[in-house]
C-alpha positions as CSV (number, residue, x, y, z in Angstrom):
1,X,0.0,0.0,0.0
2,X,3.1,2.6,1.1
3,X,4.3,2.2,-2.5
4,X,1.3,2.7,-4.6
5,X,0.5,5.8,-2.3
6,X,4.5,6.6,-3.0
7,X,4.0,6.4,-6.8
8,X,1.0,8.2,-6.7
9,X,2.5,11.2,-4.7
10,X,5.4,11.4,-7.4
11,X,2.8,11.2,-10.7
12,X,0.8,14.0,-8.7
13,X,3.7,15.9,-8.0
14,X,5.6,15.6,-11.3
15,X,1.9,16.2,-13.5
16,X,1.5,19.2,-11.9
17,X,4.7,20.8,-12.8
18,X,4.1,20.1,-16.4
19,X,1.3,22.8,-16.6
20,X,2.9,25.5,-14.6
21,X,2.5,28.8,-16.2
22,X,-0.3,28.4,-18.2
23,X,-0.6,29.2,-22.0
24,X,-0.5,32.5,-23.1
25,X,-1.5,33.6,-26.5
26,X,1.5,34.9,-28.8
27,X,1.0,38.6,-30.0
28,X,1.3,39.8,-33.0
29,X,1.8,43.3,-33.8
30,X,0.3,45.3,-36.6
31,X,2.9,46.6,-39.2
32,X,1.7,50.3,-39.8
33,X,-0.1,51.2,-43.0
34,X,1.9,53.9,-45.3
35,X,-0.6,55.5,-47.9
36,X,1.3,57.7,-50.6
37,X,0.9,60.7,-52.0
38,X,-1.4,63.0,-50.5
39,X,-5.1,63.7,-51.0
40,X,-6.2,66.4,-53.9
41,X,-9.1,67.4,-52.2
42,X,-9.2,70.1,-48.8
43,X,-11.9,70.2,-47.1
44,X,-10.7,73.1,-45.0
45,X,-11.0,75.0,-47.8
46,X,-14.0,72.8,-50.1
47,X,-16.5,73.6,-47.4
48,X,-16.3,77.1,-46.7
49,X,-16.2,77.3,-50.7
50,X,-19.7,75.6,-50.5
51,X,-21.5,77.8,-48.2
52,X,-20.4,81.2,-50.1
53,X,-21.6,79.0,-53.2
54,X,-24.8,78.6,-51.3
55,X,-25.2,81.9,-50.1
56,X,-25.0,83.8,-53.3
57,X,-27.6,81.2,-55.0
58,X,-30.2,82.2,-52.0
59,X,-29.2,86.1,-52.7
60,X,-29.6,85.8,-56.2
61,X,-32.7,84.5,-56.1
62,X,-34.7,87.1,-54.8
């Protein structure tokens, strides 16, 4: 009986070590985008544009 409980105690003690640390996922980071050349459009400027476009259509009309 003293040497099944004996092997027991060593499988329990030697099972347990196996899964120290737990599984962590790997990461993987995200290579960042580059877009080229620049944008033809500004809509700092397009919108402003649009209202005084809007403006003098309203004046003109009455």
């Amino acid at each position: 009986m003293k040497k099944i409980a004996t092997l027991a105690l060593a499988l329990g003690l030697t099972a347990s070590t196996a899964f120290a640390g737990g599984y962590t996922a790997p990461v993987v980071e995200a290579e960042p985008i580059v877009t080229e050349g620049a944008s033809s459009s500004n809509a700092s400027l397009l919108v402003p544009l649009l209202l005084l476009v809007g403006i003098a259509v309203v004046a003109s009309g009455d």
